[in-house]
N, C-alpha and C positions, 0 to 999 in steps of 0.2 A: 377211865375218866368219863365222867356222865355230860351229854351234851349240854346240861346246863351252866354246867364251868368253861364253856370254848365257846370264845367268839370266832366264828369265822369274815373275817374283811378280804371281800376283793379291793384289789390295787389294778393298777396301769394296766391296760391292756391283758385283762381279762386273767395274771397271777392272783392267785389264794394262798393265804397261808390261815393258820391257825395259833389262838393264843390265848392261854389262860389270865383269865381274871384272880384277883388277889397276889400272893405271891408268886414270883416268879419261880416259873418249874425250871427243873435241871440246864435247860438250852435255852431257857426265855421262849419259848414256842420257835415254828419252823418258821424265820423269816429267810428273806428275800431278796435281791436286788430285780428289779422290773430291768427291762432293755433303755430304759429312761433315767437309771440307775436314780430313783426315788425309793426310798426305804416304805414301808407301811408302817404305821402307829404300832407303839406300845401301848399294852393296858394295864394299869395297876391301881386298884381299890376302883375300876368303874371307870376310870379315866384315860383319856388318849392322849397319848406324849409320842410325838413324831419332831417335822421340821419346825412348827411351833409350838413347845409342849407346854403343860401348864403344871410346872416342878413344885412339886409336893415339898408341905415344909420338912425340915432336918428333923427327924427323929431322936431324940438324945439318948446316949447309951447304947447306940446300934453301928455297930459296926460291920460292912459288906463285904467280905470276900471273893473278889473276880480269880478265877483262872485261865489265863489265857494262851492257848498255843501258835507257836508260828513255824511253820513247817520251812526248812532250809532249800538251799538247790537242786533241785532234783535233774535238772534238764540244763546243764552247764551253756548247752547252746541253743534253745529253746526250738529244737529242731522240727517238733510239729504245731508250732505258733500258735499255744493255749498259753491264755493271760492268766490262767489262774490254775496252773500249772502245781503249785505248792499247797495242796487245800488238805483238806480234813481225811482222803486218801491215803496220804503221806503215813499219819499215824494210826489207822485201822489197819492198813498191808492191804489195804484191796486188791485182787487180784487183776490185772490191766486186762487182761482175757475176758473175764468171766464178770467182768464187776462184781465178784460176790468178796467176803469177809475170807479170809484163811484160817490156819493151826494155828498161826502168833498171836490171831486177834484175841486171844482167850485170854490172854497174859501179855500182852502189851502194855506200853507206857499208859498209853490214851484208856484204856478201857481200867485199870488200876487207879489210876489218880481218879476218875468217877467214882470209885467205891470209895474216896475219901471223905463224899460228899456227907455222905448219912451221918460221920461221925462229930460233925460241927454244926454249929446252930443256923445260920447263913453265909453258906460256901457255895457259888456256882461257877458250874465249869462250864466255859465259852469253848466248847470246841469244832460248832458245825458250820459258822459263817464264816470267819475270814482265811483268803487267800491270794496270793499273789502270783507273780510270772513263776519266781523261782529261780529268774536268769539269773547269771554269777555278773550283772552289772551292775555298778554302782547306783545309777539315776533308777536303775529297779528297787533295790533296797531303798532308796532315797521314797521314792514312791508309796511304796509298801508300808512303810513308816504312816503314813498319811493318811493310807487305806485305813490301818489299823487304829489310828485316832479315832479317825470317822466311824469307823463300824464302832466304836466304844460306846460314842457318845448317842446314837443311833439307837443300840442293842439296851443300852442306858438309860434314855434320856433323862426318865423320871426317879435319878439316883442324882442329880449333877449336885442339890444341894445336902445329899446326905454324906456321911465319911465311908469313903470307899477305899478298898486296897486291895491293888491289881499284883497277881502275882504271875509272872510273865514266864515261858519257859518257850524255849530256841531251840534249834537243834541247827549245827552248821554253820553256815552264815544270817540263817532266823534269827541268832544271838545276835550277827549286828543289826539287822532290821530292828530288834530291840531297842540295841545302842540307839540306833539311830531316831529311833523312838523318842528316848529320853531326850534327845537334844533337841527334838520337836517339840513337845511339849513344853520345857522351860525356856523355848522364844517366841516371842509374839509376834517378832518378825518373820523370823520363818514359819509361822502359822499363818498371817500375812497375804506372805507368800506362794503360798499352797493355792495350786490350779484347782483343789480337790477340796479345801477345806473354806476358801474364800468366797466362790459360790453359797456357799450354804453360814457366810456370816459367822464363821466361829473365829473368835477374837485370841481366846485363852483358853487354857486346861482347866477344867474346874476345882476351885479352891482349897475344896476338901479331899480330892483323890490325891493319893500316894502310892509309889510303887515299892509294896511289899518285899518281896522276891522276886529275883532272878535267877531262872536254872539254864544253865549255857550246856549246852548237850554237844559236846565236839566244834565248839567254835572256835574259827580262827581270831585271834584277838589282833586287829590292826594297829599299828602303832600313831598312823597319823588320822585315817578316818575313821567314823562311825564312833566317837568315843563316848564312855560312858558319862551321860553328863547328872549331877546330883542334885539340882533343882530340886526337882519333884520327886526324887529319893524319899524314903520314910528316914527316919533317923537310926532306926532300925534296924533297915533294911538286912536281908538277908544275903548273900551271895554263895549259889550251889555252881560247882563246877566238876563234870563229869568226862571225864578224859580222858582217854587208849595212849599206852608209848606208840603203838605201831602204827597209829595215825597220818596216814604219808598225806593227807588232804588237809589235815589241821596244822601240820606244822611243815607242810614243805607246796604244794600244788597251790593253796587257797594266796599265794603270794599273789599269782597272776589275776588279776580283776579286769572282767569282761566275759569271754573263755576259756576257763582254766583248764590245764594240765589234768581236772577229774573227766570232765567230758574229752577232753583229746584222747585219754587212754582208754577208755568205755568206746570209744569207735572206732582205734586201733584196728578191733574185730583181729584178735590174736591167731584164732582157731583158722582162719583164712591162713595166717604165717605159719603156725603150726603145720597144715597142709605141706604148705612146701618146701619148708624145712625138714620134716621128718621124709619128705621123699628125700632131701637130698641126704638125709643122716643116711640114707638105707642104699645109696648107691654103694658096689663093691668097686671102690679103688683100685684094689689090687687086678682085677681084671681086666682094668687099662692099665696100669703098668707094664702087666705081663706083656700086653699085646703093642705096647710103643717101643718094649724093648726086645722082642721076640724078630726074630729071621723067619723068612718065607719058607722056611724048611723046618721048622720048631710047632706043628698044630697049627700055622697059624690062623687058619680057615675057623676053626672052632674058639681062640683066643680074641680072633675080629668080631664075629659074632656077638661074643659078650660083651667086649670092649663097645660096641656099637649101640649095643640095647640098653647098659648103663650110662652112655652121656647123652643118649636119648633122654632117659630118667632124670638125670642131672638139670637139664634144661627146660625140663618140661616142671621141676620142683622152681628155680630161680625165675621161670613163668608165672609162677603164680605166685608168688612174693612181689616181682614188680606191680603183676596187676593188682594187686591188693593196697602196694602203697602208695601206685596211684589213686586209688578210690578214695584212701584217708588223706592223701593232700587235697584233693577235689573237696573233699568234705571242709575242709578249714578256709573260713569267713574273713577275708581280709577288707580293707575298707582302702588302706592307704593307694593309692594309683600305684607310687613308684613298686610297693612289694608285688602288686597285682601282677604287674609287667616280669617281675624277676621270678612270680609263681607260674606264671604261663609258661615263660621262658622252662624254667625246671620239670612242669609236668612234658614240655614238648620231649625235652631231652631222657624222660624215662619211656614216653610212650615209644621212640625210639631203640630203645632198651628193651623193652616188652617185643615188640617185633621182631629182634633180633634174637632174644634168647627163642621167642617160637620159629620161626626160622629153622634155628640150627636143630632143636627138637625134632622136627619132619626128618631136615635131614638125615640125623641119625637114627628115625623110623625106616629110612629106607635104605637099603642094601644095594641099589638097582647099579652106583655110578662103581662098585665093587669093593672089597674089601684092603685095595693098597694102602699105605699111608698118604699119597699123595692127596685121594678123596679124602681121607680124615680131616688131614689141611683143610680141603676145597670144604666141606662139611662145617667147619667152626666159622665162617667166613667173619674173620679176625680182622679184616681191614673194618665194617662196616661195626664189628663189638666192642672193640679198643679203646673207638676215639670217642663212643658212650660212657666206659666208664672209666677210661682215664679223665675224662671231665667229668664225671660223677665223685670219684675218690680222689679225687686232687686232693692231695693232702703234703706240707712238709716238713712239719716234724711235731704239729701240735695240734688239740681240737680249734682252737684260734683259726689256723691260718686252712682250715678243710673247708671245700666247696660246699658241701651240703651241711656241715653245721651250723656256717657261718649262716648261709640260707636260711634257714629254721630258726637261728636264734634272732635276726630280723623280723619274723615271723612274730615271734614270741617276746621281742625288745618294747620295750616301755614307749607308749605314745608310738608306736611304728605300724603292730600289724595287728593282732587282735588282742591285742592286752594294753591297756586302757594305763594300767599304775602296777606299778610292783612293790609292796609294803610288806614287807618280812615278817610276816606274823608269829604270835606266839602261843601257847598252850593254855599260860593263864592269865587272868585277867588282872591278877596284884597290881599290874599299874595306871591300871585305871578304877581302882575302888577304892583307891586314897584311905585305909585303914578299914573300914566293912569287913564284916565277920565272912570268911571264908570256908564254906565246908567248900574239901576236897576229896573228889570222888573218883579215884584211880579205879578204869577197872580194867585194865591189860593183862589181866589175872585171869581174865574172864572169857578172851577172845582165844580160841583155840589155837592159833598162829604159839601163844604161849611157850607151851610142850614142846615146840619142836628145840626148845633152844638155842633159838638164835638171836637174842635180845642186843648179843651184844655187835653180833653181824649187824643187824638191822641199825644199831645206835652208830658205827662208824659210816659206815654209806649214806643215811640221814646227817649226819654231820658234814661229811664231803659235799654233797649237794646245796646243803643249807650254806655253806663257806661260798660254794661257785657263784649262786644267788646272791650275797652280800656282795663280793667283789664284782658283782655285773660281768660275770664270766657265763653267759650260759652256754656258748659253746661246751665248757667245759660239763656243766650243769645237764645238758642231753647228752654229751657222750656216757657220764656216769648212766644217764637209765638206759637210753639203748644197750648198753653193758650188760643190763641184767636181762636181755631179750634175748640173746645168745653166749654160747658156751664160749671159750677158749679154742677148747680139744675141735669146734665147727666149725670155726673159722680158719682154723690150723690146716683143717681138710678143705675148705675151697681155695689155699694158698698151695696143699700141694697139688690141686688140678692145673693151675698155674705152672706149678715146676714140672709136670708130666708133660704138658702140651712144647714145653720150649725143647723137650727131646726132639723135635719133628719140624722145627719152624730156624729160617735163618732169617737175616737181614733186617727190612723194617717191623716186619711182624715181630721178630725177637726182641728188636728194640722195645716196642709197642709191650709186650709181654713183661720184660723187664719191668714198663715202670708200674706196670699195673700190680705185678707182685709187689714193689718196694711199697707201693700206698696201703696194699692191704697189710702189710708186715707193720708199718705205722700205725693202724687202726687195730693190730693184732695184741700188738704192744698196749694199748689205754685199756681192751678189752679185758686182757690177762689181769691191769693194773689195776681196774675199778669194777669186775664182777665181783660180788659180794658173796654169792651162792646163799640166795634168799631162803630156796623151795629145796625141802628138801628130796632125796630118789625117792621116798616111797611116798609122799606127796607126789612127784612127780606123775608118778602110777597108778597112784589110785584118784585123781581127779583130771580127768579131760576137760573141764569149764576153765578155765583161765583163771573166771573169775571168782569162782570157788575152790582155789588152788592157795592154800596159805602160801603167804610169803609172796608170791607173784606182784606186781608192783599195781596191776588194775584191784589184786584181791586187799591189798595194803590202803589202798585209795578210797576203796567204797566199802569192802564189806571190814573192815576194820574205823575207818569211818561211821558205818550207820551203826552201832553195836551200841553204842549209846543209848540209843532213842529205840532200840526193841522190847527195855524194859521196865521198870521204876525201880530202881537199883535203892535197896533196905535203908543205904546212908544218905539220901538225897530225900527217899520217904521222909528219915525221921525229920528233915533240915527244912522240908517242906510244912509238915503238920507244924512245927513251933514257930514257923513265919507268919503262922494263921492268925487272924484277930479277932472274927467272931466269937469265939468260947466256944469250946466242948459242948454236945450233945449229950444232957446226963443218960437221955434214956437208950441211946447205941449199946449194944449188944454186939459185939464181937462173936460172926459165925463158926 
């Protein structure tokens, strides 16, 4: 490009951008927002069109194609507090390390829908300016919506009085930012009312723009808000929807609005449990059996030994699973007082828990009080562990009536703890597009989870979850997923440490013992009932990342979730080109 086609304008505080005269190129040039959040002028035919632009008459016979992307949640709890969190990154795969481009960017959505460009007469794709928080909160999308007017008509201005058609594409909840869109645009009142759009005097949507298409890339369809509204529909209008069965964020987590269930389990941070679970898988049981049940005359010098250096193991594994899920309760953002007081409360009583499983770890690091059973006893120190987690697994016969689920599901209840509304979302959009031409773009065909054959595993357990949620049972609703966090056959074995230890204990300790097995035998019971066996063994072996472990319920969440938006899937292509209204480019050549 020769410097006599580029105007360069300084703006506010000494930002530059650059921008060609005559037609608009592919991005409309690099613009900007200043820290004064003033936009710089448009140019087109010589002329500047900004905050008072001077709108060129209507063209007849010319029709504008916008493409515009809106990148979904990335950061469910905006955890390093960037406002614009969901931006042009999103669909490149930038590398968060290196800021550079990756292997996807080659064949991505974002870089393919560009090459559409050449083949129509005027089609441009908007995809370097707008972006948002990305949080999973309502008044964020609400926001976003606003953003995305304004940058239109800004990125625009000197198009307002020609016919234009914006063809809008989502990924996640960017679909309802969309929605949410539409229902902006066709109120004057809530245009109005815009902190974002009132400043700057805009009254209305302009006359002649119409929304072409919409392509919904894994969005949860709300049943009460962000609805699609058809004002400023074309008649036309097209509707692409592209959608995974195995989608546990589209049709089961995106219920929660605020915090969702994507980010709780993305900070879970598994490979922390993993740690202390597979130590505890790798304790030999039997080596303390032998030695609770073995006489002072039976080896037992070399039987103690082991017995000692395995519930060393044992403790030192259920140490790092506490500390761990202390770290992810600390991690969750409650607002309400009264949960705040019940979450203190519950972190006190695990960091309780965490001391006491290390504790008895040392103890059984060391040999020094001797190897009788009596030290064994004195070694578990059962008076101070009991009364932690017989109030941790109180439990009496249901997820209902248990301490800690009841806990969490307060946590996670409607208008209580960090979830704002719960709206049962759904897969497709049918009932909000009031008869609009529907392409359907299935591709669970496509996500490797596929193969393994478990569709229809995966379709009963989505089902049970989605039942819990309807009937406002989320007790029930987290006992199913913690379900899928551990085995049967694991849990079976920290029930028989339990029956080992009452060999050696009478009185209130036994008592004490007793009811701590009867809870976990209750918790044993739901786990048997509602493990689903997602992942399969050689999955299980061949991927250490959680999150990259099909089947997993973090890998079911996100990376079956974003599967979507990695690429321009052939049926969405074609549904996309015949949305278009500019007309074909005779002279495109297909490389």
């Amino acid at each position: 490009m020769s410097n006599d086609n580029v105007a360069k304008i300084s703006i506010i505080e000494g930002d530059s951008i650059e921008i060609v005269k005559g037609q608009h190129t592919e991005y409309v040039g690099k613009m900007t927002y200043s820290s004064s959040k003033k936009l710089i002028a448009t140019a087109e035919n010589g002329k500047l069109f900004g905050d008072n632009p001077e709108d060129p008459p209507k063209r007849e016979g010319r029709i504008i194609d916008i493409v515009m992307f809106v990148a979904g949640t990335t950061d469910p709890v905006n955890t390093e507090g960037k406002k614009h969190h969901a931006n042009t990154a999103y669909w490149k795969y930038i590398d968060e390390k290196t800021k550079e481009e990756t292997e996807q960017s080659l064949n991505n959505l974002w870089n393919n829908i560009k090459k559409l460009k050449l083949q129509f007469l005027d089609l441009h794709i908007e995809g370097e300016f707008f972006s948002w928080s990305g949080d999973n909160d309502t008044k964020e999308r609400t926001e976003a919506s606003e953003r995305l007017f304004d940058l239109l008509l800004r990125v625009y201005s000197g198009w307002k009085n020609q016919e234009v058609h914006l063809h809008l594409i989502g990924h996640s909840h960017g679909g309802n930012v969309i929605n949410q869109f539409t229902e902006l645009i066709s109120s004057k009142e809530m245009i109005a009312k815009s902190t974002i759009l009132k400043p700057r005097k805009i009254t209305e949507f302009p006359k002649l723009w119409k929304v072409k298409s919409i392509t919904y890339l894994s969005t949860p369809f709300f049943q009460k808000k962000h609805q699609l509204n058809h004002g400023k529909l074309h008649k036309d209008c097209k509707i692409i929807n592209v959608h995974n069965d195995y989608d546990l964020t589209q049709q089961l987590v995106a219920n929660f609005s605020l915090n969702n269930l994507e980010g709780l389990l993305k900070s879970f941070k598994m490979e922390r449990f993993e740690k202390g679970i597979n130590i505890v898988k790798d304790v030999d049981t039997d080596a303390i059996t032998k030695y609770l049940k073995s006489f002072i005359w039976q080896d037992f010098k070399n039987k103690a030994t082991l017995a000692w250096q395995e519930m060393s193991k044992a403790f030192l594994g259920f140490n790092i699973i506490t500390a761990e899920f202390i770290k992810y309760i600390n991690s969750l953002k409650i607002e309400n007082s009264n949960l705040q007081k019940e979450k203190d409360s519950f972190v006190s009583l695990l960091n309780n828990l965490q001391q006491w499983t290390y504790d008895v770890h040392k103890n059984y690091a060391s040999i020094s009080g001797g190897y009788d059973k009596a030290t064994w006893v004195k070694n578990m120190k059962l008076t101070q562990g009991l009364k932690v987690l017989n109030t941790l697994f109180a439990i009496k016969s249901a997820p209902k009536d248990s301490y800690l689920l009841s806990l969490l599901a307060g946590v996670f209840g409607e208008s209580k703890g960090i979830t704002d509304s719960i709206d049962e979302t759904l897969w497709s959009p049918k009932k909000q597009t009031k008869g609009l031409i529907i392409v359907d773009v299935p591709i669970y065909d496509s996500d490797p989870y596929n193969s393994r054959n478990k569709k229809s595993a995966f379709a009963t357990f989505l089902k049970g979850a989605q039942n819990a949620v309807h009937n406002r049972e989320l007790e029930d609703m987290l006992m199913r997923l913690f379900s899928q966090f551990i085995k049967p056959p694991q849990l079976k074995k920290i029930i028989s440490y339990v029956d080992n230890a009452e060999y050696v204990v009478t009185g209130n300790l036994d008592t004490e013992l007793k009811v701590l097995r009867g809870n976990l035998e209750i918790y044993d019971s739901f786990v048997t009932k509602y493990y689903a066996g997602l992942v399969t063994p050689q999955d299980e072996k061949n991927f250490d990342d959680i999150l990259k472990r099909p089947g997993t319920l973090p890998y079911l969440a996100m990376a079956s979730h974003s599967l979507s938006h990695t690429q321009l899937w052939g049926k969405a292509e074609e549904g996309l080109k015949s949305a278009f209204s500019s007309g074909k480019n005779p002279g495109y050549k297909k490389k």
